[in-house]
C-alpha positions as CSV (number, residue, x, y, z in Angstrom):
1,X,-81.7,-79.8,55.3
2,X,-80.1,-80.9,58.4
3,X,-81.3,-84.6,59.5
4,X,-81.4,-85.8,63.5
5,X,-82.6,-85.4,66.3
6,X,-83.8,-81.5,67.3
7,X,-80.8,-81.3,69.8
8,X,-78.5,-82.0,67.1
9,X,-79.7,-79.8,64.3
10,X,-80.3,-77.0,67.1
11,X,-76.2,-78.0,67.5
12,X,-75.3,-78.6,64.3
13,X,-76.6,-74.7,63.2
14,X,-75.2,-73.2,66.4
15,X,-72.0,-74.0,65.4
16,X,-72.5,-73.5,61.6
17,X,-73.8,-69.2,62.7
18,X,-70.6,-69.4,65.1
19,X,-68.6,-69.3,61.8
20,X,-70.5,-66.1,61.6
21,X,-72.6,-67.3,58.8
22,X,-76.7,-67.7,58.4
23,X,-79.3,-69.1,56.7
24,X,-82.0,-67.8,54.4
25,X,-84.7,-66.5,56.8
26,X,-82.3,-66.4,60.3
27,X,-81.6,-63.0,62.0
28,X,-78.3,-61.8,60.9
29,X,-79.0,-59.3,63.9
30,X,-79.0,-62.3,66.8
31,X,-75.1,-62.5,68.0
32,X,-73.1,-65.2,66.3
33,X,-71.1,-67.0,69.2
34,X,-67.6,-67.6,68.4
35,X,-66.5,-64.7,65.8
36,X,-64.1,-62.3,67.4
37,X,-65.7,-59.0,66.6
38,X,-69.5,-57.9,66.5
39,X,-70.3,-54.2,65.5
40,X,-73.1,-52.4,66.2
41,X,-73.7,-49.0,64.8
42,X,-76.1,-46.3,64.8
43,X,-76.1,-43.3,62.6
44,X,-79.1,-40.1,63.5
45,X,-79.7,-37.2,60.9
46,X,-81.1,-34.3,61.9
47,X,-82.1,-32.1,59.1
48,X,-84.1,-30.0,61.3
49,X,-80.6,-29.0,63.0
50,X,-78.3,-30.0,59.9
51,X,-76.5,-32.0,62.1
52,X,-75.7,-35.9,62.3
53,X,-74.8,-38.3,64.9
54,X,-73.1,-41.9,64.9
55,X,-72.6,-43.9,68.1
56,X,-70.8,-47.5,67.9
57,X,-69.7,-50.4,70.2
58,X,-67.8,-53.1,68.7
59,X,-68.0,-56.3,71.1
60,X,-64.8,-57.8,71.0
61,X,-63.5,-61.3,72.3
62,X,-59.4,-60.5,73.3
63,X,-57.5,-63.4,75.2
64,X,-58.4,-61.9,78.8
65,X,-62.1,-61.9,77.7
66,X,-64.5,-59.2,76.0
67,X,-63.5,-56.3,75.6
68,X,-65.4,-53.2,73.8
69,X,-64.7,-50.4,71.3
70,X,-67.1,-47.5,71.9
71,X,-67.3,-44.6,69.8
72,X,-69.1,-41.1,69.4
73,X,-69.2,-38.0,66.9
74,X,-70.7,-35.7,65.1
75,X,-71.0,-34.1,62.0
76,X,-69.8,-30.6,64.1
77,X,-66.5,-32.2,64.9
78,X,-67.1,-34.1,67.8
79,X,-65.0,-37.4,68.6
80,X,-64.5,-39.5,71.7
81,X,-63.4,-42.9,71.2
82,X,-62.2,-45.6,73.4
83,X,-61.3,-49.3,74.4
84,X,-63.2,-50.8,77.6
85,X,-63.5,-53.5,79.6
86,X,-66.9,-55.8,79.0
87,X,-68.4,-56.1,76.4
88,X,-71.5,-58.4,75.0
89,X,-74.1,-59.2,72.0
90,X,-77.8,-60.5,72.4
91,X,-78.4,-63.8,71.6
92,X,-81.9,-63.3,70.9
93,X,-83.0,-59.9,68.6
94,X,-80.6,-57.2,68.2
95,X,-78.8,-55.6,71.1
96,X,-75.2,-54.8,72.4
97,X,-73.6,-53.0,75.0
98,X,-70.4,-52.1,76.2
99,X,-67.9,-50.9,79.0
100,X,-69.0,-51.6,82.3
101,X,-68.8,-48.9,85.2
102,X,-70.1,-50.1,88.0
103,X,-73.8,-51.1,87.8
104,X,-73.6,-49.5,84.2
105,X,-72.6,-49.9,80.7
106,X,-70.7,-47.0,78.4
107,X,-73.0,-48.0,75.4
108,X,-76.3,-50.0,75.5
109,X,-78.5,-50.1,71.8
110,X,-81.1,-51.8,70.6
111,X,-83.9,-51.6,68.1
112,X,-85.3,-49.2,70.4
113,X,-83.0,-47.3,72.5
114,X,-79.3,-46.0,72.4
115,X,-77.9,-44.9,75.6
116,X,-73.9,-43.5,75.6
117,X,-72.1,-42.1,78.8
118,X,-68.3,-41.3,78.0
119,X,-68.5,-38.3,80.4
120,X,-70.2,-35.5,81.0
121,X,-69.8,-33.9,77.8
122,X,-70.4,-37.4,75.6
123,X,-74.1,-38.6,76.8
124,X,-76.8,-39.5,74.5
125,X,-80.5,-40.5,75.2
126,X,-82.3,-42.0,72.2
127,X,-85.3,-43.2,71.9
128,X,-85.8,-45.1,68.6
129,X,-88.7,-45.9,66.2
130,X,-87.9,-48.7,63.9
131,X,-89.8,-47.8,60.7
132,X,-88.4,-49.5,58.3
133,X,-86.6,-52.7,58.7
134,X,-84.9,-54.8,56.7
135,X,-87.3,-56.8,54.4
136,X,-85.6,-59.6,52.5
137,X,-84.3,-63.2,53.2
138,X,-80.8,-62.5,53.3
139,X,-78.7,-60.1,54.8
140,X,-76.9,-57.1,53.5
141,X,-74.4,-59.5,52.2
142,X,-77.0,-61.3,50.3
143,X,-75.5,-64.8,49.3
144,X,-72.2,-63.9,51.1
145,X,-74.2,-64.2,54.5
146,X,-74.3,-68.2,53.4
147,X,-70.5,-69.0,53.0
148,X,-69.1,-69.7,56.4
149,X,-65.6,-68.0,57.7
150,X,-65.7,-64.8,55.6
151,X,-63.5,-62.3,56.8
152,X,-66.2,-59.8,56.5
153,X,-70.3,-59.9,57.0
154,X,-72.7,-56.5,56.9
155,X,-76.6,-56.3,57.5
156,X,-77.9,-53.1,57.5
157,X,-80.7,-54.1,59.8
158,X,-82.4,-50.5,60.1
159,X,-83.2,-48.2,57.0
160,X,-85.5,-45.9,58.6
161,X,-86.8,-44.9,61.8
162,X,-87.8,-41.7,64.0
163,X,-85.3,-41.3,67.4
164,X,-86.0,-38.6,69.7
165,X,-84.1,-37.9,73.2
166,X,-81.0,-36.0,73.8
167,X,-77.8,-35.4,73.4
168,X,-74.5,-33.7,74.9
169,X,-71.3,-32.6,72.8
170,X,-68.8,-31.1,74.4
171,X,-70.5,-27.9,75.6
172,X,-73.3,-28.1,73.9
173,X,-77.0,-29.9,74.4
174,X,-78.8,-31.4,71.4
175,X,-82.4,-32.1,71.7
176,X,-83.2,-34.8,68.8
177,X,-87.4,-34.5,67.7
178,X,-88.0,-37.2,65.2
179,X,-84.8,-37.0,63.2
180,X,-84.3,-39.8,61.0
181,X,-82.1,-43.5,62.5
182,X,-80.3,-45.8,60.5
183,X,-78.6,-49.2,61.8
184,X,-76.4,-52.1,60.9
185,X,-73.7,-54.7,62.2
186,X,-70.5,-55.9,60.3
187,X,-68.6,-59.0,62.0
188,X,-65.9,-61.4,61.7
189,X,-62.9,-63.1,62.9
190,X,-60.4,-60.5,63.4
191,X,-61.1,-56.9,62.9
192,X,-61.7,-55.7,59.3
193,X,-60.5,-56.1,56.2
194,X,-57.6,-55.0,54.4
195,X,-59.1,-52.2,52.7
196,X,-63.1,-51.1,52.5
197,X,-65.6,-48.7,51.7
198,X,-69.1,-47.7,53.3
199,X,-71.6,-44.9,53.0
200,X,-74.4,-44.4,54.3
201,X,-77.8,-41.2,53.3
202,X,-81.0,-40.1,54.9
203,X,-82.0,-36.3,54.6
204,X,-83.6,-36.5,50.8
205,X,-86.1,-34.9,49.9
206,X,-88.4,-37.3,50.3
207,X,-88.2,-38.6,53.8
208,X,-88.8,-42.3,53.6
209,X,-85.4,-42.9,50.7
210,X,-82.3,-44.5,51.8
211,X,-79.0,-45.3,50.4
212,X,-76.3,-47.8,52.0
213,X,-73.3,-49.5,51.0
214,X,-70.8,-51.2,52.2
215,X,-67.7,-53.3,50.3
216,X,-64.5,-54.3,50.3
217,X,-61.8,-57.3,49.7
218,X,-63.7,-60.7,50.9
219,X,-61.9,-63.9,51.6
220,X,-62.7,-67.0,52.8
221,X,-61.8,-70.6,53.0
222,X,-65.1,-72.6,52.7
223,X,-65.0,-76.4,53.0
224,X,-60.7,-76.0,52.1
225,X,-61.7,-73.9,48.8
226,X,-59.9,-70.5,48.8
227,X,-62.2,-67.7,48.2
228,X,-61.2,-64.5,47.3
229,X,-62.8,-61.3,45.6
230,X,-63.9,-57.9,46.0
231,X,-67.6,-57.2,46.0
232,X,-69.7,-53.7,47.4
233,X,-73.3,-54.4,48.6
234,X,-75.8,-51.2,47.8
235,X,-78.6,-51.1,48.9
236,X,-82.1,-48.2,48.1
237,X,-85.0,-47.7,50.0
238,X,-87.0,-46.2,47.4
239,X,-89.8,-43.4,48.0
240,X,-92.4,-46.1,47.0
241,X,-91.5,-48.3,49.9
242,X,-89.2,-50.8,47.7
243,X,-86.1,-52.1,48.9
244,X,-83.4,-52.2,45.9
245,X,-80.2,-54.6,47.3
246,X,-77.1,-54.8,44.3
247,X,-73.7,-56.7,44.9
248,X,-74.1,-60.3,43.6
249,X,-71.1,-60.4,41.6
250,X,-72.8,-62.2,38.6
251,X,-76.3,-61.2,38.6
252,X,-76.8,-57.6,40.2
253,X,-73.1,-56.2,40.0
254,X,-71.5,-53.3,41.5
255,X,-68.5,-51.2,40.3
256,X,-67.2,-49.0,42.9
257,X,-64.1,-46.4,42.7
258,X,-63.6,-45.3,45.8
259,X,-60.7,-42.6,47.0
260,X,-60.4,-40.8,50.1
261,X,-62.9,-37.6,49.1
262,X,-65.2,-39.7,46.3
263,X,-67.2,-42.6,46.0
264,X,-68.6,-43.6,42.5
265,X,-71.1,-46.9,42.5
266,X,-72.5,-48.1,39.3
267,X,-74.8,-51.0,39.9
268,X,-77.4,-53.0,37.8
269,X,-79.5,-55.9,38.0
270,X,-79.1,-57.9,35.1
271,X,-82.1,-59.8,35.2
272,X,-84.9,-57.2,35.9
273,X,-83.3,-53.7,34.6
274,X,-82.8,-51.7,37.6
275,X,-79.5,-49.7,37.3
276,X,-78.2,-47.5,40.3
277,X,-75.6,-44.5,40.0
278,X,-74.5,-43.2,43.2
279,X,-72.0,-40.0,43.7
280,X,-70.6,-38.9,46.5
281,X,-67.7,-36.4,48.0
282,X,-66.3,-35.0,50.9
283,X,-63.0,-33.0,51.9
284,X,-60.4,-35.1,53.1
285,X,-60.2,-32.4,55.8
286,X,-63.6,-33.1,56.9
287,X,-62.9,-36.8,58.0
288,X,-63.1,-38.3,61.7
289,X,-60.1,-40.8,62.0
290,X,-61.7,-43.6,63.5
291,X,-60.6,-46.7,65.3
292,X,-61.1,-50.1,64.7
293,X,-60.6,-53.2,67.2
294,X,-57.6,-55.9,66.8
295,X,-59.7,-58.2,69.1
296,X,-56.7,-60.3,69.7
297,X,-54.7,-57.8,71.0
298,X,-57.6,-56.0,73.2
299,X,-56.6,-52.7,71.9
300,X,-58.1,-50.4,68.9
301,X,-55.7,-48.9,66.1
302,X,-56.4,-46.6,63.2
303,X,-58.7,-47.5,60.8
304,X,-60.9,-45.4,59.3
305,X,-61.5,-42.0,57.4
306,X,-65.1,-41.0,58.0
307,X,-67.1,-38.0,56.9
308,X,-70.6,-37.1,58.3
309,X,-72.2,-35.0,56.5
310,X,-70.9,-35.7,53.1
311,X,-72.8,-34.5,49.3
312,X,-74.5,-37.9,48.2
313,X,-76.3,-38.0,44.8
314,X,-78.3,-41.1,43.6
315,X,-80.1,-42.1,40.4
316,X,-82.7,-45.2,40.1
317,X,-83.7,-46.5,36.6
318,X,-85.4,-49.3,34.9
319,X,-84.7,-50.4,31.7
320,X,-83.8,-46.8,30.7
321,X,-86.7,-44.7,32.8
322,X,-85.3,-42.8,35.8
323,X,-87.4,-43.9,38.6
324,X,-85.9,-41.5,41.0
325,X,-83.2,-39.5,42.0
326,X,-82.2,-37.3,45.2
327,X,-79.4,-35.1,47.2
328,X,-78.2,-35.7,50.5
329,X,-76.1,-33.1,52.2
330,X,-75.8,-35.2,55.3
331,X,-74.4,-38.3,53.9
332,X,-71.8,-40.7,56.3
333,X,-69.2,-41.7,53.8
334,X,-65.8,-43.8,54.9
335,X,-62.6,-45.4,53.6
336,X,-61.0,-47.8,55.3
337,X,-57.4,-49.0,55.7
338,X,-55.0,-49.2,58.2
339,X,-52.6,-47.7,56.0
340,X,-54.2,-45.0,54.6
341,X,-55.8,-44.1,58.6
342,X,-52.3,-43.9,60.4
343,X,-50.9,-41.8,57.6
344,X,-54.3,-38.9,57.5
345,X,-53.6,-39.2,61.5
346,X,-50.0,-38.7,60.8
347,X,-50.5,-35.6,58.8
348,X,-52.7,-33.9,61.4
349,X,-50.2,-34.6,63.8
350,X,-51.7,-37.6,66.0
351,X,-55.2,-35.5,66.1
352,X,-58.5,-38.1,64.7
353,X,-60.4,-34.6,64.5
354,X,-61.9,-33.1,60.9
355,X,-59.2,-30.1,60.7
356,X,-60.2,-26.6,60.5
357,X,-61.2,-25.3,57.6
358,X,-58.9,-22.6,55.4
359,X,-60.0,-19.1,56.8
């Protein structure tokens, strides 16, 4: 408990969630003033069309002032990506927005709307139904979100909801009728980490389930203590409405092996039985090479290998009885590494696009 006047504990807190850390019961969504990079992300899937959609703005803080990095794609092959000047995070709920033109922004998204103008061939209109928002105390990084100056913090703040607008690819228009929305932020002092993994399923069988994970090498330096480790959150929206959240290295642990076409997570709760298996592939062909922001240096490099619309499978148990289980066909899966980013890109000859596939 922090003692004083209101000012000071209002003070005191401010500059405790500028570290980017927070409190049981505080919105992990709200900006945290002070870190260098915010991300915001939003990811549709349309089973109707068999298509999926991400849109992302990461608000960055470079030495000549914010700057964004905007992004868009799709599942059909679709990229456009790009660094912007302007860039900012609501203090109060979750919002961000990014790239000014004029009277406008590039990227503007909410809980409830997602807006994108990179041209006349990149616009999106998306109206959003929050459905299902995150339920518990802590954030996605569940104790993590506590420790101050982590290198690396992720809240999945949206696990289902309805969006319905439209959207323009290339040559093509989209209209979007209720597909399914997910959303989340990751943040931190400079960019990302070293090396990390993420996924990401609607499009079961049963409309309401949800799988989402996120992990990677997390270090710190709390009160002059080194911290070091590698941890993946996971997270299930069951059928039923119950929220599963694995990743505390002692008590609900996660194993991940992770290469650049497969993700295997084995996860169990230790005190109450529940044990998780996800699978999940993709061609390495199929991958988006995306970028991610070196706020420091106001510029974006090569970061990630993501695939939209991936084969996820998952199995829920307790103490023995499968609870459920379920197929995507539209899963968002990624590895991330500088490294291993520049070198795909490399390969394909300087071109972020999925290749073509073998006639």
């Amino acid at each position: 408990m922090v003692n004083g006047s209101p000012a000071r504990r209002s003070t005191l807190l401010s500059r405790y969630r500028g570290t980017g850390a927070d409190l049981p019961w505080q919105d992990p969504g709200r900006a945290h003033p002070g870190v260098a990079m915010e991300g915001y992300f939003w990811r549709v899937t349309d089973v109707a069309s068999g298509r999926a959609l991400i849109a992302l703005v990461g608000v960055n803080q470079g030495p000549d002032g914010p700057w964004a990095t905007v992004g868009l794609a799709t599942s059909d092959g679709f990229l456009r990506t790009v660094a912007l000047p302007g860039a900012e995070a609501a203090p109060h709920g979750l919002g961000a927005r990014g790239g000014r033109s004029g009277n406008g922004w590039a990227i503007e998204g909410t809980g409830h709307r997602l807006t994108v103008d990179l041209g006349p061939d990149a616009r999106v209109d998306l109206l959003l139904e929050p459905h299902h928002p995150w339920p518990r105390p802590l954030g996605g990084s569940s104790v993590f979100h506590v420790v101050p100056r982590l290198n690396q913090y992720w809240h999945p703040w949206l696990l289902g909801g309805r969006a319905t607008g439209t959207v323009v690819v290339g040559k093509e228009a989209w209209t979007v009728d209720g597909a399914q929305v997910y959303g989340e932020k990751n943040w931190g002092p400079e960019g990302f980490p070293g090396s990390w993994w993420w996924g990401q399923a609607h499009g079961f069988a049963e409309p309401g389930a949800c799988v989402a994970f996120a992990g990677g090498q997390v270090h710190a330096t709390p009160l002059g203590m080194p911290l070091r480790t590698e941890v993946t959150a996971l997270v299930v929206r069951l059928p039923s409405g119950r929220v599963l959240r694995l990743g505390d290295p002692v008590v609900t642990p996660v194993d991940a092996r992770v290469a650049d076409d497969s993700w295997r997570l084995r996860g169990v709760d230790r005190l109450t039985g529940w044990r998780v298996e996800v699978d999940a592939t993709s061609p390495l062909r199929d991958a988006h090479v995306l970028p991610v922001p070196l706020p420091s240096q106001a510029r974006n490099t090569p970061g990630a290998l993501e695939h939209l619309a991936g084969t996820l499978e998952v199995r829920v148990a307790r103490r023995g009885r499968q609870v459920w289980g379920g197929t995507s066909y539209l899963a968002g899966l990624e590895h991330g590494g500088l490294a291993r980013a520049e070198a795909e890109l490399a390969r394909r000859g300087g071109v972020p696009e999925p290749l073509p596939r073998p006639s």
